[in-house]
N, CA, C and O atoms as CSV, one atom per row, in Angstrom:
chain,resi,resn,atom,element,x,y,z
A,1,UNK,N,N,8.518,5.813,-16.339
A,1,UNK,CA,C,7.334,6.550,-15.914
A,1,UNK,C,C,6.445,5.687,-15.023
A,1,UNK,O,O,6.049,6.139,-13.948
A,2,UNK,N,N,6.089,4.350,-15.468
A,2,UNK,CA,C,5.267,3.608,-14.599
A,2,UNK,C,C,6.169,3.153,-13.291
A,2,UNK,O,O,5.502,3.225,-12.259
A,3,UNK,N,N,7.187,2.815,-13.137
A,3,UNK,CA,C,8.010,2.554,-11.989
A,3,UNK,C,C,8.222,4.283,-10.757
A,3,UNK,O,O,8.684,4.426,-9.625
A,4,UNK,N,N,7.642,5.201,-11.707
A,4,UNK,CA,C,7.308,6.242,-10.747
A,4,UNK,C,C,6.215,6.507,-10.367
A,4,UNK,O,O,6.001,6.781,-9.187
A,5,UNK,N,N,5.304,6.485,-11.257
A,5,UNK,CA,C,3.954,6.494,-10.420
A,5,UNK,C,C,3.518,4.939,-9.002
A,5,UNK,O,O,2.757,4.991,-8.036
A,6,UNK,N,N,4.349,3.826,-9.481
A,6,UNK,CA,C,4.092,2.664,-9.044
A,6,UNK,C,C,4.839,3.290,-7.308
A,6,UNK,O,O,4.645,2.677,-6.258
A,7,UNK,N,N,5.730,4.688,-7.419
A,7,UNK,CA,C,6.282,4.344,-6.267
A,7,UNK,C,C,6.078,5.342,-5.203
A,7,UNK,O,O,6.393,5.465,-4.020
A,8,UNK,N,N,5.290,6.146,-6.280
A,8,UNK,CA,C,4.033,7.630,-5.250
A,8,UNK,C,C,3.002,6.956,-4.845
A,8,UNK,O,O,2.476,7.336,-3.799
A,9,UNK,N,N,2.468,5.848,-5.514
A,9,UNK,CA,C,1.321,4.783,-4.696
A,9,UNK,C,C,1.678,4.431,-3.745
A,9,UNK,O,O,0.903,4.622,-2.808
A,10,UNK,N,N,3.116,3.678,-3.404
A,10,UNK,CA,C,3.552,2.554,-2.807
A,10,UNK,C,C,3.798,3.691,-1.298
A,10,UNK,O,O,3.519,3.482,-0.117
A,11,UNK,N,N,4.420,4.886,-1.961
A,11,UNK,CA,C,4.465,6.024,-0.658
A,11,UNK,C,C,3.288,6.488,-0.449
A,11,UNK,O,O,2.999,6.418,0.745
A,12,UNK,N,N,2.755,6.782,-0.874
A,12,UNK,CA,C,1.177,7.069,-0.100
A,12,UNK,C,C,0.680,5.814,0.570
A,12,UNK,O,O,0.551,5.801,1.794
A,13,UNK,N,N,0.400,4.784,-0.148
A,13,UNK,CA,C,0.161,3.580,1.089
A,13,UNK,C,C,0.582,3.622,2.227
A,13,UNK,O,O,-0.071,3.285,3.214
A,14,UNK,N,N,1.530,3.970,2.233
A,14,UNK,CA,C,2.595,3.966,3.447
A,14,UNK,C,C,1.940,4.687,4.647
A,14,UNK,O,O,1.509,4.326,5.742
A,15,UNK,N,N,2.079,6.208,3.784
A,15,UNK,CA,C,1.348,6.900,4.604
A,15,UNK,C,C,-0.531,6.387,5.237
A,15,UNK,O,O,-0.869,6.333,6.420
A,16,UNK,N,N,-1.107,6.195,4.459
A,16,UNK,CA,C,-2.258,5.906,4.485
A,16,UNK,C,C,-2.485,4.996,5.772
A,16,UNK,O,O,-3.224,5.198,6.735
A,17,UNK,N,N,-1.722,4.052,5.531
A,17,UNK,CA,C,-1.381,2.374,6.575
A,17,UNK,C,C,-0.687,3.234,7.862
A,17,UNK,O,O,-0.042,2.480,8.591
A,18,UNK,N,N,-0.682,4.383,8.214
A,18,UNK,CA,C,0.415,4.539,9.402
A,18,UNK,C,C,-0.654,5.234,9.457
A,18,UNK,O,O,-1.274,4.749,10.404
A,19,UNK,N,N,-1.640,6.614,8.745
A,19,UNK,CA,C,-2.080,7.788,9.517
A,19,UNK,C,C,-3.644,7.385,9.553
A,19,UNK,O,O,-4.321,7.987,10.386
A,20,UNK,N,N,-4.233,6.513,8.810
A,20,UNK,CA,C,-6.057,6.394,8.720
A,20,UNK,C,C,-5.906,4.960,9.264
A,20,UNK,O,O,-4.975,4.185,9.484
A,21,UNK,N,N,-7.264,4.960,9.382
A,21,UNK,CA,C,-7.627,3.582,9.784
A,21,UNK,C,C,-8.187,2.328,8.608
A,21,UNK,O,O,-8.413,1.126,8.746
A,22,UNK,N,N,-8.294,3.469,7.167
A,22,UNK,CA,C,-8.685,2.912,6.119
A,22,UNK,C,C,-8.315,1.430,5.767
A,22,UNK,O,O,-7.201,0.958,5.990
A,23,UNK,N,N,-9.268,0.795,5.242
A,23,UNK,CA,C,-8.855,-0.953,5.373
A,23,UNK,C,C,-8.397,-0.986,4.339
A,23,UNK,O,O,-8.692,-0.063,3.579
A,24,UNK,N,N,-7.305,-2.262,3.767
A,24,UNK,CA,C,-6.638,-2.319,2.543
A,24,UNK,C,C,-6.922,-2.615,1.410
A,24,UNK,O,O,-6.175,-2.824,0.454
A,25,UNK,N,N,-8.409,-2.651,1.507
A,25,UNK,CA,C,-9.390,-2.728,0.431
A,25,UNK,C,C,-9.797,-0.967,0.159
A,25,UNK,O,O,-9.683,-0.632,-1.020
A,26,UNK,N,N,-10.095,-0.234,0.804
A,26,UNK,CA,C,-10.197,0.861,0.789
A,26,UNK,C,C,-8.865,1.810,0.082
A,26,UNK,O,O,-8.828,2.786,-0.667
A,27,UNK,N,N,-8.133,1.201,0.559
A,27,UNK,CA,C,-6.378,2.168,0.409
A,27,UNK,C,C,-6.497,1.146,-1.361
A,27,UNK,O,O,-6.991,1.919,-2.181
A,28,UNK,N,N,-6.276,0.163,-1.825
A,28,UNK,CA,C,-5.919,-0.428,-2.850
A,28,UNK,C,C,-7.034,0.221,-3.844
A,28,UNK,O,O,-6.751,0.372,-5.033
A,29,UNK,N,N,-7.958,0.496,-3.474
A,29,UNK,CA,C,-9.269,1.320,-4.571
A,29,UNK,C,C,-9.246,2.537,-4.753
A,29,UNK,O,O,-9.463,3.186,-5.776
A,30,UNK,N,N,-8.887,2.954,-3.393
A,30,UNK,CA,C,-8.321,4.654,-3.585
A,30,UNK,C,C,-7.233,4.998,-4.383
A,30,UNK,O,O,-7.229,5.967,-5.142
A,31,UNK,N,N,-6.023,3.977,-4.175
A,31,UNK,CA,C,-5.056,4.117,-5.567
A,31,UNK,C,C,-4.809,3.649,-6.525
A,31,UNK,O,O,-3.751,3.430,-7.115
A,32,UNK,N,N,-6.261,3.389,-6.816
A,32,UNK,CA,C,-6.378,2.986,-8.672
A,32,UNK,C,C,-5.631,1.619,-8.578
A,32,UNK,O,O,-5.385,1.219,-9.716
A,33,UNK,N,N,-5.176,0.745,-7.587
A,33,UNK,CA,C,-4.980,-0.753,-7.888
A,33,UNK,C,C,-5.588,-1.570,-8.477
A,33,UNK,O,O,-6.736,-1.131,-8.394
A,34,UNK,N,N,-5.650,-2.705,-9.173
A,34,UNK,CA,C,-6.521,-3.222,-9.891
A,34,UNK,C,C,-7.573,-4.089,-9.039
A,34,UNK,O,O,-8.699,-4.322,-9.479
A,35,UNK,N,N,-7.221,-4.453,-8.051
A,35,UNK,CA,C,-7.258,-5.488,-6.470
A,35,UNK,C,C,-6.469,-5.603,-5.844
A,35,UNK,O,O,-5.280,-5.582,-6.161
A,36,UNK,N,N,-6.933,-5.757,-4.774
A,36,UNK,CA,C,-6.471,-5.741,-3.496
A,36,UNK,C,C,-5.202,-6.876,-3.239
A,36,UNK,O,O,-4.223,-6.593,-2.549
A,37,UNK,N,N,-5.366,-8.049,-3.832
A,37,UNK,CA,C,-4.077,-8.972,-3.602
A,37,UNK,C,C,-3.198,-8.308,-4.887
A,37,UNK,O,O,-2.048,-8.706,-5.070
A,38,UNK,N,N,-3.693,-7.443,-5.627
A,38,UNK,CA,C,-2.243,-6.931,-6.057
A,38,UNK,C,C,-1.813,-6.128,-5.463
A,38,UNK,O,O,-0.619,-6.253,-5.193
A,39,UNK,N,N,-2.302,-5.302,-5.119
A,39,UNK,CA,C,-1.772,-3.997,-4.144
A,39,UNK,C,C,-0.750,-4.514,-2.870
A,39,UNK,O,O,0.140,-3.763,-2.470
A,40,UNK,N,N,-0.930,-5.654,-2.368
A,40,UNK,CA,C,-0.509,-6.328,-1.130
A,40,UNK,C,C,0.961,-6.882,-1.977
A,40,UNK,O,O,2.090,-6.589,-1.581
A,41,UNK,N,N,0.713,-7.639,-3.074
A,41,UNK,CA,C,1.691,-8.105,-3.578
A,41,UNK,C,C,2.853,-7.194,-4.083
A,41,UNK,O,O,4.064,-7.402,-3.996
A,42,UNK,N,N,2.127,-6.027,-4.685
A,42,UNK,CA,C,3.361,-5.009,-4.730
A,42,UNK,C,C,3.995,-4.221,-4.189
A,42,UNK,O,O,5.044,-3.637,-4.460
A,43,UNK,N,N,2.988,-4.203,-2.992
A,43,UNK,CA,C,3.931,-3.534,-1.482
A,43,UNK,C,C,4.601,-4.133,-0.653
A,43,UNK,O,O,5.408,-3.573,0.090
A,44,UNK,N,N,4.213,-6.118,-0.668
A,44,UNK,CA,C,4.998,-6.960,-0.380
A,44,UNK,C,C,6.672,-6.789,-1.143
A,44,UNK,O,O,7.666,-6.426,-0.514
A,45,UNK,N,N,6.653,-7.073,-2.299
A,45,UNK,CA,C,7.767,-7.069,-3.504
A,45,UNK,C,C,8.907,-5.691,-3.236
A,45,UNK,O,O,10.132,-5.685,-3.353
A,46,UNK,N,N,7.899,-4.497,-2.812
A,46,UNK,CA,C,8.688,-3.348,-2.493
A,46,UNK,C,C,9.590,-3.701,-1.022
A,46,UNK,O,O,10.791,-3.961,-1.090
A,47,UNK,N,N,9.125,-3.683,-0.201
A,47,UNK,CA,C,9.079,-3.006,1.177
A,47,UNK,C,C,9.551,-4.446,2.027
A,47,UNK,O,O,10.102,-4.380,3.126
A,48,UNK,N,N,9.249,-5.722,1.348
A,48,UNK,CA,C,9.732,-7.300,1.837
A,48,UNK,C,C,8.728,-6.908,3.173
A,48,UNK,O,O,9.449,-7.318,4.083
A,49,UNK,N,N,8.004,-6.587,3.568
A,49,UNK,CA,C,6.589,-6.740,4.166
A,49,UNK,C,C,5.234,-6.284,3.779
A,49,UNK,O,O,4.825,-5.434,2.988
A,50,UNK,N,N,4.673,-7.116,4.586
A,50,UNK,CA,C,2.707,-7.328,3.873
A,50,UNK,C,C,2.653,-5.725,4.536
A,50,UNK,O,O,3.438,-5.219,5.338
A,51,UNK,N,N,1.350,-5.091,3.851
A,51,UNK,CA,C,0.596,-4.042,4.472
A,51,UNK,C,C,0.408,-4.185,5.766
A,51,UNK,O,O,0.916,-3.410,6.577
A,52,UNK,N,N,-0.343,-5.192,6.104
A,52,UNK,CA,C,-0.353,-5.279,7.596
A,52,UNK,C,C,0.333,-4.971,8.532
A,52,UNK,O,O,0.326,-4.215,9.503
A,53,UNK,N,N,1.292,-6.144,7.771
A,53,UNK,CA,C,2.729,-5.650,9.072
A,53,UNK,C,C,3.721,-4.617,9.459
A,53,UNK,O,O,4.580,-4.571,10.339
A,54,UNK,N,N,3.265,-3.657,8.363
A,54,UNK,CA,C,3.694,-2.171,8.100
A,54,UNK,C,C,2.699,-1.240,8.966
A,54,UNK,O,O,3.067,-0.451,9.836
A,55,UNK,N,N,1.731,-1.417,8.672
A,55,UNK,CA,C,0.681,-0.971,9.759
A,55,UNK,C,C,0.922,-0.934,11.221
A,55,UNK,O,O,0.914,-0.058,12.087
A,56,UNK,N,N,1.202,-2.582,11.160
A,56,UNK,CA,C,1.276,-2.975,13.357
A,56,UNK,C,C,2.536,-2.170,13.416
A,56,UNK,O,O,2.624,-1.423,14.391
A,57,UNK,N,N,3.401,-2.174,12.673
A,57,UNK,CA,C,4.908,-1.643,13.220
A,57,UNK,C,C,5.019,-0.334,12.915
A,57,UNK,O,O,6.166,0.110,12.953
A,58,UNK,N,N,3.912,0.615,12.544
A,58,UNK,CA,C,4.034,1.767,12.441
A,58,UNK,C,C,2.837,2.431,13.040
A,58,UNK,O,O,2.566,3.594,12.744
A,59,UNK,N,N,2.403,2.013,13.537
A,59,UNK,CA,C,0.894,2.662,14.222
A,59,UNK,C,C,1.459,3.262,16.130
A,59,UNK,O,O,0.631,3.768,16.888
């Protein structure tokens, strides 16, 4: 159950980081992350890239 909700976050980030301009402090609070270097760390761990760089390469 938690490895599914962990991975409707991780897809909405996604989305979020490609369609708003919302900063990753904004996107990590909006989905109930605990902080922001976790949110980075678990989309790092997923995806083997930072938010950021998901951003530049999808914008």
């Amino acid at each position: 159950m938690g490895a599914f909700i962990m991975r409707c976050k991780l897809e909405e980030a996604k989305s979020l980081l490609t369609y708003t301009d919302k900063s990753l402090a904004e996107i990590s609070n909006y989905l109930c992350f605990s902080n922001q270097s976790y949110f980075q760390q678990v989309f790092k761990k997923q995806y083997h890239i930072t938010p950021l760089q998901y951003r530049k390469q999808n914008q």
